[in-house]
PDB file of N, CA, C and O in Angstrom:
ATOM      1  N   UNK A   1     100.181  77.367 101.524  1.00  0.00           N
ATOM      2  CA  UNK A   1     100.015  77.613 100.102  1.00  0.00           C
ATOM      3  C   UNK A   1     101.360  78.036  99.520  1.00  0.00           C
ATOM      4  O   UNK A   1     102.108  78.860 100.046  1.00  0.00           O
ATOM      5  N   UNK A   2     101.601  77.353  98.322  1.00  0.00           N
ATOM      6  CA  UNK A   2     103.123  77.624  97.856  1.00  0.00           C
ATOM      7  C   UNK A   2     102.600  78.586  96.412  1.00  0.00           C
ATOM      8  O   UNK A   2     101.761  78.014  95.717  1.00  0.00           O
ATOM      9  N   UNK A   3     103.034  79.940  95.959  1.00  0.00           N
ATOM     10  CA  UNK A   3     102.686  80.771  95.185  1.00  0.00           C
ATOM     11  C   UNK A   3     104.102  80.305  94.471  1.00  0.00           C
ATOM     12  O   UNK A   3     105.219  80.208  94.978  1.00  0.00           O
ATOM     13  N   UNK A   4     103.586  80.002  92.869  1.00  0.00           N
ATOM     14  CA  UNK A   4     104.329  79.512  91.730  1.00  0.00           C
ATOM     15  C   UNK A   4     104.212  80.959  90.721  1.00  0.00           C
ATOM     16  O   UNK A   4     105.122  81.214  89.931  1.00  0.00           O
ATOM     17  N   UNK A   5     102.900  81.927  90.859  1.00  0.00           N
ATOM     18  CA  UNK A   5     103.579  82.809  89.777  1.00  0.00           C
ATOM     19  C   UNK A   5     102.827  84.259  90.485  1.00  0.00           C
ATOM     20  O   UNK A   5     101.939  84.405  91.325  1.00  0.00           O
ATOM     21  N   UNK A   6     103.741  85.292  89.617  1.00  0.00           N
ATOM     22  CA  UNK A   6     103.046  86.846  90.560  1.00  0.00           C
ATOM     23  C   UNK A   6     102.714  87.140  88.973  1.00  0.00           C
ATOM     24  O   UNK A   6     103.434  86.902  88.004  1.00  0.00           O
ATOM     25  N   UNK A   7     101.014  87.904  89.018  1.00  0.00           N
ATOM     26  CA  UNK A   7     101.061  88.431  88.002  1.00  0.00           C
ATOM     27  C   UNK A   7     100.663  89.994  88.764  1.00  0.00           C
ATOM     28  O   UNK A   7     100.027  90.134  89.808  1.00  0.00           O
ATOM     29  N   UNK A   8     101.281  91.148  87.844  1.00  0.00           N
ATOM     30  CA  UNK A   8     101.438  92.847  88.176  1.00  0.00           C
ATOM     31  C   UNK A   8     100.354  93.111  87.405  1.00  0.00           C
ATOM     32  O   UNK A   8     100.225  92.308  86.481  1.00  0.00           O
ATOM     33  N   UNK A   9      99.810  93.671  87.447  1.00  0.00           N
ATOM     34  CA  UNK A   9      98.693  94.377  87.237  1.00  0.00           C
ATOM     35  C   UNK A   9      99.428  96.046  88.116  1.00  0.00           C
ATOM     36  O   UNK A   9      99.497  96.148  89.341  1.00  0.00           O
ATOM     37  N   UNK A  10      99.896  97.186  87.110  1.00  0.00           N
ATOM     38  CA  UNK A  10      99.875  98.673  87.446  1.00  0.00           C
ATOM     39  C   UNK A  10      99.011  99.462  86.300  1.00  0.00           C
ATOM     40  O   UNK A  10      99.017  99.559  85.073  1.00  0.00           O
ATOM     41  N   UNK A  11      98.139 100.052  87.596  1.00  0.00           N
ATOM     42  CA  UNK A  11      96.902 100.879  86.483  1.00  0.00           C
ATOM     43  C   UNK A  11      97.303 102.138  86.601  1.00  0.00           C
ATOM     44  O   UNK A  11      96.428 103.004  86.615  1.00  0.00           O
ATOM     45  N   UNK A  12      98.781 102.546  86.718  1.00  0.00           N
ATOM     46  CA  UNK A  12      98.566 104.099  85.787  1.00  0.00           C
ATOM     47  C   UNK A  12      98.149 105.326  86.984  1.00  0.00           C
ATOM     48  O   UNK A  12      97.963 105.255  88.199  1.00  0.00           O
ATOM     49  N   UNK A  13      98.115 106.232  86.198  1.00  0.00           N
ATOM     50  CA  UNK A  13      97.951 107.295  86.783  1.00  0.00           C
ATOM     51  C   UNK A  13      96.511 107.446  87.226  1.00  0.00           C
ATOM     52  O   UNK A  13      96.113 108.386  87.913  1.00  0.00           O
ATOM     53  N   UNK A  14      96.053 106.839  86.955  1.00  0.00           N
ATOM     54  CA  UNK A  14      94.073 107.130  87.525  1.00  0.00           C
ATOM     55  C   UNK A  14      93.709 106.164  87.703  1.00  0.00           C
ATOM     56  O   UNK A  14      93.699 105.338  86.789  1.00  0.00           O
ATOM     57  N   UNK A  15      93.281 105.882  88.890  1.00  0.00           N
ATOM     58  CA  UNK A  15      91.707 104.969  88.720  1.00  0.00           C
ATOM     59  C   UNK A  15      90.630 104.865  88.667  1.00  0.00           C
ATOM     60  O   UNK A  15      89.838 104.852  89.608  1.00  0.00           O
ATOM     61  N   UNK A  16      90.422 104.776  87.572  1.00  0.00           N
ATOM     62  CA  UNK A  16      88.940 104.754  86.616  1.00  0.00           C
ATOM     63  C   UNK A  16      88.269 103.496  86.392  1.00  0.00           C
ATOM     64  O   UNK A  16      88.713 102.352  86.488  1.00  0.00           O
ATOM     65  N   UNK A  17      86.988 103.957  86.040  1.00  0.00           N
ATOM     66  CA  UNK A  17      86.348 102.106  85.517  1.00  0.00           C
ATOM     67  C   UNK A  17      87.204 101.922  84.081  1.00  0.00           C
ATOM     68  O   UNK A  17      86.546 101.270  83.270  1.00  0.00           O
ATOM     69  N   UNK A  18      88.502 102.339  83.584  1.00  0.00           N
ATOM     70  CA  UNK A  18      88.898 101.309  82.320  1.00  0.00           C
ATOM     71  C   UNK A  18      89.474 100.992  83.546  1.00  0.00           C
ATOM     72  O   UNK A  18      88.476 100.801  84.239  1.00  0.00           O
ATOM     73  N   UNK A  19      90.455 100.811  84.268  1.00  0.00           N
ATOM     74  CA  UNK A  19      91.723 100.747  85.625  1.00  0.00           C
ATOM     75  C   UNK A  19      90.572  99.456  86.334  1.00  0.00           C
ATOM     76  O   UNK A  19      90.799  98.248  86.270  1.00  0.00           O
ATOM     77  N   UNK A  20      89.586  99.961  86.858  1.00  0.00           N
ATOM     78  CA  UNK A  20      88.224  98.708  87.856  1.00  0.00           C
ATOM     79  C   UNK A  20      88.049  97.468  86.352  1.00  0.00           C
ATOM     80  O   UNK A  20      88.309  96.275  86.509  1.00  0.00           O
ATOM     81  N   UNK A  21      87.642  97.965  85.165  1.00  0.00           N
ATOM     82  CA  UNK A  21      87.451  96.915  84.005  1.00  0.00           C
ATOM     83  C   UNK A  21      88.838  96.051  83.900  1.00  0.00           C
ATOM     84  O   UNK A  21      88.718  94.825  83.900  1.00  0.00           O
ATOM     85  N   UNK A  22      90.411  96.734  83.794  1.00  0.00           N
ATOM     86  CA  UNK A  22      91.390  95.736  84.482  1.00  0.00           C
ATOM     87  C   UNK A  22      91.820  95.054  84.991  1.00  0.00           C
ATOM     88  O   UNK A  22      92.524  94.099  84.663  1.00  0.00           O
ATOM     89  N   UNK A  23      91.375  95.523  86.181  1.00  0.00           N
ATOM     90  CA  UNK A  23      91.177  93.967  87.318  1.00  0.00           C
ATOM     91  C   UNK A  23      90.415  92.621  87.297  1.00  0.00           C
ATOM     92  O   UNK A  23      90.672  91.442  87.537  1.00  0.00           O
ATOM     93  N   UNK A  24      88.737  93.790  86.659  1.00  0.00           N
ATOM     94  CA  UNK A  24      87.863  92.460  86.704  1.00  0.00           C
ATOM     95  C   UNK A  24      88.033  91.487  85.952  1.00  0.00           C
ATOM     96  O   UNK A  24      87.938  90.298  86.258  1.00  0.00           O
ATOM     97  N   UNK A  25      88.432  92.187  84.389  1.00  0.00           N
ATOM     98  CA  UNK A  25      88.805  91.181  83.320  1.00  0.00           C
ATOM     99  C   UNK A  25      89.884  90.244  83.789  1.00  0.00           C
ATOM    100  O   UNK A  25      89.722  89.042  83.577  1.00  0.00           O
ATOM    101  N   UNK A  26      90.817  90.607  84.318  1.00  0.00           N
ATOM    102  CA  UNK A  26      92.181  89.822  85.009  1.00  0.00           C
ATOM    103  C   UNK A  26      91.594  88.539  85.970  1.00  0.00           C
ATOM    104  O   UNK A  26      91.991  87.389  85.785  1.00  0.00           O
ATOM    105  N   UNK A  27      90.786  88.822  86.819  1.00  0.00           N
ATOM    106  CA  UNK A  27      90.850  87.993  88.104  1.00  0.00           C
ATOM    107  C   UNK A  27      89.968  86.483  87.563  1.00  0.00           C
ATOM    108  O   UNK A  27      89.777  85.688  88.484  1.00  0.00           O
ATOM    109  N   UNK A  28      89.666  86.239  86.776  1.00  0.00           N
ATOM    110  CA  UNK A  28      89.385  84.787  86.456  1.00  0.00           C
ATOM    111  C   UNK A  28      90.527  83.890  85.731  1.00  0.00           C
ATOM    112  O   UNK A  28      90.548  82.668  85.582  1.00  0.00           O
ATOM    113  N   UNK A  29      91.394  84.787  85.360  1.00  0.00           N
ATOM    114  CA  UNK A  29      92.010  84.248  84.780  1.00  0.00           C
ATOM    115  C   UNK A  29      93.659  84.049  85.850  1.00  0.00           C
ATOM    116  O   UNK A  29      94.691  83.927  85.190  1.00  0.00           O
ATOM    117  N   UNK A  30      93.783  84.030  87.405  1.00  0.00           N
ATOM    118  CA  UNK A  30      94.140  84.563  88.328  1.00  0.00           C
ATOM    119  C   UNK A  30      94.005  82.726  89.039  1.00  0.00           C
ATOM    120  O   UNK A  30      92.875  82.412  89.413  1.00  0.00           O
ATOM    121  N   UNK A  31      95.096  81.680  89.177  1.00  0.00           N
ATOM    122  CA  UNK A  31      94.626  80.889  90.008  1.00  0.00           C
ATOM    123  C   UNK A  31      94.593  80.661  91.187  1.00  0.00           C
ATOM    124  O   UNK A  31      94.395  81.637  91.911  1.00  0.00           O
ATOM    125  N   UNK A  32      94.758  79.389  91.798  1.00  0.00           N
ATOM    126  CA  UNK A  32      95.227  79.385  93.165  1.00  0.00           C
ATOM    127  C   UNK A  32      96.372  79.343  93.635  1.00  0.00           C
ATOM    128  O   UNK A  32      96.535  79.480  94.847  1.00  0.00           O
ATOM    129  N   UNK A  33      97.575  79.116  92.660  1.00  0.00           N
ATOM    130  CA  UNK A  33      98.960  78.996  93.147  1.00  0.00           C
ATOM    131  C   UNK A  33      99.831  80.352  92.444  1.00  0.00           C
ATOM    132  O   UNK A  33     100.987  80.309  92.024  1.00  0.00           O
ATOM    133  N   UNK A  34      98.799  81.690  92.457  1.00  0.00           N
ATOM    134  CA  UNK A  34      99.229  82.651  91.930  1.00  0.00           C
ATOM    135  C   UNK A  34      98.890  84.171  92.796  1.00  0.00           C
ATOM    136  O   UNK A  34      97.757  84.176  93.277  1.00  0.00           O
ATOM    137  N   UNK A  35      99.528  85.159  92.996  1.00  0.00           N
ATOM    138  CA  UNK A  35      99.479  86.274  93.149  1.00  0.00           C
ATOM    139  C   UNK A  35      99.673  87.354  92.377  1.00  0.00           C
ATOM    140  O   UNK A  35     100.529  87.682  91.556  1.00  0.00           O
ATOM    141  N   UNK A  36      98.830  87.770  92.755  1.00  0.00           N
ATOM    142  CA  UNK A  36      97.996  88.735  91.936  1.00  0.00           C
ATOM    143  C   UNK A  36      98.354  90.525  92.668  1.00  0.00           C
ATOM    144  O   UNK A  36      97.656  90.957  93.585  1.00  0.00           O
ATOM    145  N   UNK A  37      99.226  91.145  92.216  1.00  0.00           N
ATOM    146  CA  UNK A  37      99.838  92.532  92.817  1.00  0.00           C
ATOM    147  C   UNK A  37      99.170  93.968  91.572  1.00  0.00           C
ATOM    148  O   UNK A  37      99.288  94.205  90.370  1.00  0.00           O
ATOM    149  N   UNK A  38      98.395  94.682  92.893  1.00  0.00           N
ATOM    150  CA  UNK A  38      97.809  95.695  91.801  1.00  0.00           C
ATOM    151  C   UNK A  38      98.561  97.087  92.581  1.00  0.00           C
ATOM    152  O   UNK A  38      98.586  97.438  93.761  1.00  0.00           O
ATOM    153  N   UNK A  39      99.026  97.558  91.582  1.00  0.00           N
ATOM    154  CA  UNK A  39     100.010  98.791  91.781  1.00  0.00           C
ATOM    155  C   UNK A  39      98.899 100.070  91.256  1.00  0.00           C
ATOM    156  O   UNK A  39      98.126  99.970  90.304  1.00  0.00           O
ATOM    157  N   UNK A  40      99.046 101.155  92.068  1.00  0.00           N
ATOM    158  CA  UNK A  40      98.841 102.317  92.025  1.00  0.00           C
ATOM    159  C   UNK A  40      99.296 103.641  92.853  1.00  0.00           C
ATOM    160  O   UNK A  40      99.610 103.506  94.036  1.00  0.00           O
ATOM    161  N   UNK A  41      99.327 104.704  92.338  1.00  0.00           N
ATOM    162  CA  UNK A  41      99.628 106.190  92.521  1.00  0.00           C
ATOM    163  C   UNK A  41      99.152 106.215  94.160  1.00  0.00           C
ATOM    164  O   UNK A  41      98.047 105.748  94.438  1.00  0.00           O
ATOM    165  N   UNK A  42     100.005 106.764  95.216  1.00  0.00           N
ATOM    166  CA  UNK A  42      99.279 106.837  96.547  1.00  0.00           C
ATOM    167  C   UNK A  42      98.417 107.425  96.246  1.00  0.00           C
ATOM    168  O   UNK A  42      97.383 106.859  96.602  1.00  0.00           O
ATOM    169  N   UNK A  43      98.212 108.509  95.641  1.00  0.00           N
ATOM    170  CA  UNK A  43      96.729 109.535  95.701  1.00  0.00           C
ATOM    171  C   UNK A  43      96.155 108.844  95.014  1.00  0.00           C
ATOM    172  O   UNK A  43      95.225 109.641  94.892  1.00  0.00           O
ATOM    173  N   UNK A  44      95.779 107.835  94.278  1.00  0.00           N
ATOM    174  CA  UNK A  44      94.810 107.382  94.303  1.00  0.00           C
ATOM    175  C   UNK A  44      94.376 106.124  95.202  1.00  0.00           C
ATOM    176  O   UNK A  44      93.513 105.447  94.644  1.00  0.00           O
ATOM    177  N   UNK A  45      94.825 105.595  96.623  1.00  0.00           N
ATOM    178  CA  UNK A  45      94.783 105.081  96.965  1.00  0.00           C
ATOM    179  C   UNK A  45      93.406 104.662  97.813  1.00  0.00           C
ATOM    180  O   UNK A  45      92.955 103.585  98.202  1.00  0.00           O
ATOM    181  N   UNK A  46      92.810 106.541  97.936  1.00  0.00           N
ATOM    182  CA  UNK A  46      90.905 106.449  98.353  1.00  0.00           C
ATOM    183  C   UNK A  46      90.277 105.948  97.626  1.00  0.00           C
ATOM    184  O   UNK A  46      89.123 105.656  97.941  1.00  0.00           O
ATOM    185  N   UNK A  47      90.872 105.593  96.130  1.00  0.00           N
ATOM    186  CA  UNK A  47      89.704 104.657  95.077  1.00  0.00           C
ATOM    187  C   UNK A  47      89.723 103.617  95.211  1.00  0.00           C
ATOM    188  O   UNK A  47      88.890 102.966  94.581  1.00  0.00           O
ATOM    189  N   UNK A  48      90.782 102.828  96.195  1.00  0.00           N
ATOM    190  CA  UNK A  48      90.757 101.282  95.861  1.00  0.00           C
ATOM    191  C   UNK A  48      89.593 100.587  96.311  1.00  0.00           C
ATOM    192  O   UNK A  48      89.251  99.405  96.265  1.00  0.00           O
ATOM    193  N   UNK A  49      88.995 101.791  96.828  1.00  0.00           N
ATOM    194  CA  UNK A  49      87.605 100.796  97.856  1.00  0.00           C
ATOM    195  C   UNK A  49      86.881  99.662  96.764  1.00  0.00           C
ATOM    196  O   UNK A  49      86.804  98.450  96.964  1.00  0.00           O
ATOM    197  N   UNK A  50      86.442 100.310  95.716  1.00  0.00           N
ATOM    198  CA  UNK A  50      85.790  99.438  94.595  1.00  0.00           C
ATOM    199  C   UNK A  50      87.022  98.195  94.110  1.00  0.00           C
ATOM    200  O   UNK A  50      86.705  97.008  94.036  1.00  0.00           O
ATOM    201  N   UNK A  51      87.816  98.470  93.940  1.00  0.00           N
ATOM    202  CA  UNK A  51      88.415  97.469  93.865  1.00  0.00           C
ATOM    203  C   UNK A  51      88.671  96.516  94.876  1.00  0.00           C
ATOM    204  O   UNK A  51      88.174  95.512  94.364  1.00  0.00           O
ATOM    205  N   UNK A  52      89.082  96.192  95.886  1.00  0.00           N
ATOM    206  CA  UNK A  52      88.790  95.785  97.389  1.00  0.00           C
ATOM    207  C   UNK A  52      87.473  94.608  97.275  1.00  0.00           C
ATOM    208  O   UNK A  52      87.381  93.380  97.289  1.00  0.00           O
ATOM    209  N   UNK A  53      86.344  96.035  97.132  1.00  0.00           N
ATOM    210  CA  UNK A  53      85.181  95.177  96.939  1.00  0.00           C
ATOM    211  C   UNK A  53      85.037  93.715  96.102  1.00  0.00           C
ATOM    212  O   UNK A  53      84.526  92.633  96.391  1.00  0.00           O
ATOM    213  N   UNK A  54      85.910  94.352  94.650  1.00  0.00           N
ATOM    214  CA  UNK A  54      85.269  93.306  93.940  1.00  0.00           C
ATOM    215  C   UNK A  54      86.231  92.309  94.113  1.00  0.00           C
ATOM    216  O   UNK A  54      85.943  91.360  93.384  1.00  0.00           O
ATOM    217  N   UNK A  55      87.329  92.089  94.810  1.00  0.00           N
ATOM    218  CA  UNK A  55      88.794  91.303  95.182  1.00  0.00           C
ATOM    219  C   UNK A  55      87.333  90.337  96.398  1.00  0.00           C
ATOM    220  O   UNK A  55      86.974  89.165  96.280  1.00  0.00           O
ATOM    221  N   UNK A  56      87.047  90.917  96.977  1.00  0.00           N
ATOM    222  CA  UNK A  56      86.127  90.373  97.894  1.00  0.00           C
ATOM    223  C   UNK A  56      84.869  89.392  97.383  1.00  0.00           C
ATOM    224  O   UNK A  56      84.667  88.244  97.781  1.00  0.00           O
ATOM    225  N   UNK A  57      84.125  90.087  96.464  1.00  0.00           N
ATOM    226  CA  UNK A  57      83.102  89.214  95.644  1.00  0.00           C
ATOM    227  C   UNK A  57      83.514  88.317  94.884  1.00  0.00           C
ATOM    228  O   UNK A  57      82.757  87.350  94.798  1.00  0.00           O
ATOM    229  N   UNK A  58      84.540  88.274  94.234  1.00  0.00           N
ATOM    230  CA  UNK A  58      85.363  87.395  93.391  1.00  0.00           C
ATOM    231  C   UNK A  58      86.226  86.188  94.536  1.00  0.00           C
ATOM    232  O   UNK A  58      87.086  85.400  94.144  1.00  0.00           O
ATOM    233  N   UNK A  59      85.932  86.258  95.413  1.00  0.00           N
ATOM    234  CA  UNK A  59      86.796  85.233  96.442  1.00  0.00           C
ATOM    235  C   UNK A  59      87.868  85.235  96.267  1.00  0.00           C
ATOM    236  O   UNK A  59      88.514  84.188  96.229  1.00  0.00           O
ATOM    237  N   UNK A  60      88.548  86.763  96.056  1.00  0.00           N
ATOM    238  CA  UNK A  60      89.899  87.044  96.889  1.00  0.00           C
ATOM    239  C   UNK A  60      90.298  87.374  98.310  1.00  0.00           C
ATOM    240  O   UNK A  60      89.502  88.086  98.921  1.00  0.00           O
ATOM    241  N   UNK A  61      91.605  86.907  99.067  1.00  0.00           N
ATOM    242  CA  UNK A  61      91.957  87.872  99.807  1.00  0.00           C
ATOM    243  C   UNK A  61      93.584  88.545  99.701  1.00  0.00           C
ATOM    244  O   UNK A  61      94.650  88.083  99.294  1.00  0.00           O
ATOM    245  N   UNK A  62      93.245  89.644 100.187  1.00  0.00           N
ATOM    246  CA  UNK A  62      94.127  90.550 100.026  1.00  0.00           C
ATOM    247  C   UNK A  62      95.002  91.287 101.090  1.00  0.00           C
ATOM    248  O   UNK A  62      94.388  91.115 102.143  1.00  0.00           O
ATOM    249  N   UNK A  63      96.048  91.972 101.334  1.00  0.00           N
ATOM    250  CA  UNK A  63      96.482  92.493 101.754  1.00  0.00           C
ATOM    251  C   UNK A  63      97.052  93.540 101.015  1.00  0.00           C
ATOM    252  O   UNK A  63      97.479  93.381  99.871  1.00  0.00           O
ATOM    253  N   UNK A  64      97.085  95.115 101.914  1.00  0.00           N
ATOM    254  CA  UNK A  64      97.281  96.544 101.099  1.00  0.00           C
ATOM    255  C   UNK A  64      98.392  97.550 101.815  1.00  0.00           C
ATOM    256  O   UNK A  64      98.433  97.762 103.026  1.00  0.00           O
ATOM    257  N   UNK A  65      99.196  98.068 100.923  1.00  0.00           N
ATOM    258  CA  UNK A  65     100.547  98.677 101.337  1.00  0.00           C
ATOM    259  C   UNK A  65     101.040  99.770 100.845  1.00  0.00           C
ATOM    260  O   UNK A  65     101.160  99.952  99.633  1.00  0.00           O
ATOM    261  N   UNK A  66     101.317 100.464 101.581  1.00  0.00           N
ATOM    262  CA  UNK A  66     102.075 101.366 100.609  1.00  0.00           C
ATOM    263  C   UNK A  66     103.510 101.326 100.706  1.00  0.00           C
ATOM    264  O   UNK A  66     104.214 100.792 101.563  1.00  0.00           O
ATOM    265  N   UNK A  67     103.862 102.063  99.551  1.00  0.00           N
ATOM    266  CA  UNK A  67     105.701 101.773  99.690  1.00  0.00           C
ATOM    267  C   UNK A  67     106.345 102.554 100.180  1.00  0.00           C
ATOM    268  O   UNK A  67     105.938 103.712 100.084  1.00  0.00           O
ATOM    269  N   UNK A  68     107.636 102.307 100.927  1.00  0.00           N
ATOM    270  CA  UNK A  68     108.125 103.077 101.491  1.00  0.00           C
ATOM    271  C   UNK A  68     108.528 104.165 101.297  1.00  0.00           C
ATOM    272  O   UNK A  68     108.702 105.008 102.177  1.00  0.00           O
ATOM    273  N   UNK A  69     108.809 104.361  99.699  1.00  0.00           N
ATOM    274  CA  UNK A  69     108.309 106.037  99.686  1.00  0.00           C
ATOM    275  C   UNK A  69     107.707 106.918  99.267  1.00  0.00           C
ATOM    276  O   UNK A  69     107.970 108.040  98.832  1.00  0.00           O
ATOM    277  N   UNK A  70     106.589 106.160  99.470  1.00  0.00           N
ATOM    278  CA  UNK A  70     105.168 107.050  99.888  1.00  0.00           C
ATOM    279  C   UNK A  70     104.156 107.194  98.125  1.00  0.00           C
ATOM    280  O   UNK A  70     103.027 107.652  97.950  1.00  0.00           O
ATOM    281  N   UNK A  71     104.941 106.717  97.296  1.00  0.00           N
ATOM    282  CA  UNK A  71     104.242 107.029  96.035  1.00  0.00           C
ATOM    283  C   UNK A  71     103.689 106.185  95.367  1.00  0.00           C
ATOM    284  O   UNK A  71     103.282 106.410  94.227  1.00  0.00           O
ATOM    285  N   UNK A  72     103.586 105.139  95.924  1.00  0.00           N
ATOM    286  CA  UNK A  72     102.744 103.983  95.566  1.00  0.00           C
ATOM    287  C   UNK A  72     101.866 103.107  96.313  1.00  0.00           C
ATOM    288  O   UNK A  72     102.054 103.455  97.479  1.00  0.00           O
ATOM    289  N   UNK A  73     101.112 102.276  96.312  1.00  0.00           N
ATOM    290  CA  UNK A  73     100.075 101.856  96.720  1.00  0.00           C
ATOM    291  C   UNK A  73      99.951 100.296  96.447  1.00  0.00           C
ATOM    292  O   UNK A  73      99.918 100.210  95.220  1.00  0.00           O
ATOM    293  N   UNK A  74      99.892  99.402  96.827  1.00  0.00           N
ATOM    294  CA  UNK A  74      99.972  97.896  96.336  1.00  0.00           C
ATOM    295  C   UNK A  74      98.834  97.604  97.199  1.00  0.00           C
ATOM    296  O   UNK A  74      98.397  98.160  98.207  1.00  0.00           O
ATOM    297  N   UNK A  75      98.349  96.235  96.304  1.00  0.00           N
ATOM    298  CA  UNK A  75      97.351  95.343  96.402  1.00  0.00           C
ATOM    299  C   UNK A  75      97.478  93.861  96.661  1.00  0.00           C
ATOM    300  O   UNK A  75      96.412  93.313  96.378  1.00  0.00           O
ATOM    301  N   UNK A  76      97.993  93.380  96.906  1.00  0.00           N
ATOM    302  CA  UNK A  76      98.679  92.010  96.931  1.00  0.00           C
ATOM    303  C   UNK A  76      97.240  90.949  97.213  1.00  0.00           C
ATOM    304  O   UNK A  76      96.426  91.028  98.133  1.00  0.00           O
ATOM    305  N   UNK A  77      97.281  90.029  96.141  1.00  0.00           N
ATOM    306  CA  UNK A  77      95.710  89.394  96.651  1.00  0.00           C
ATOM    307  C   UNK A  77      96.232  87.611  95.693  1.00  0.00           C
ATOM    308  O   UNK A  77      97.014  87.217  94.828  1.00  0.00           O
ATOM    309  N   UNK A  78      94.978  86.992  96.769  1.00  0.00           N
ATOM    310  CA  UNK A  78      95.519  85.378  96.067  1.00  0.00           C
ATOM    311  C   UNK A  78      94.042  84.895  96.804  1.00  0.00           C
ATOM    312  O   UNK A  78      93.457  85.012  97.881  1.00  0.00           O
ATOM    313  N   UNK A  79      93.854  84.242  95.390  1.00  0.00           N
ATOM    314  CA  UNK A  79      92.476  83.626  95.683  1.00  0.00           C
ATOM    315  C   UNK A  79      92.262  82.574  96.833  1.00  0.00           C
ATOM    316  O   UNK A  79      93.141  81.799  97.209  1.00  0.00           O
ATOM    317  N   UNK A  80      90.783  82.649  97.427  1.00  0.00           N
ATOM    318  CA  UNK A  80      90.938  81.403  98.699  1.00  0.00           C
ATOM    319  C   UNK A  80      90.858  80.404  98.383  1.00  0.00           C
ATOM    320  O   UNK A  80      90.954  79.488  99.199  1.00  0.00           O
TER     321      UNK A  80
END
């Protein structure tokens, strides 16, 4: 698979359902020759579960990282 565009998606200091309503609204509009990077706060990194989930129901896959120093959290996802 050759990835032609990255779209960022960073939700900020919280993740909340407006932050979960971000994503969801985003990911249809998300193709196949695109990646899709969701940035967040390490401490909030125990919330991504819901997000995860819906990367999953939506027929994403993903891979999850944090940065090397330590204050951020990435999502890296591209539809199957």
């Amino acid at each position: 698979m050759i990835i032609i565009g990255n779209i960022n998606l960073d939700l900020g200091p919280t993740v909340d359902r407006e932050a979960f309503d971000r994503v969801k609204s985003t990911l249809p509009r998300i193709s196949k020759d695109e990646q899709l990077t969701i940035t967040m706060e390490s401490t909030d990194a125990h919330q991504a579960d819901n997000i995860l989930g819906l990367l999953d129901t939506s027929g994403f896959t993903y891979q999850s990282r944090g940065s090397h120093d330590g204050n951020t959290y990435h999502i890296i996802a591209t539809r199957n």
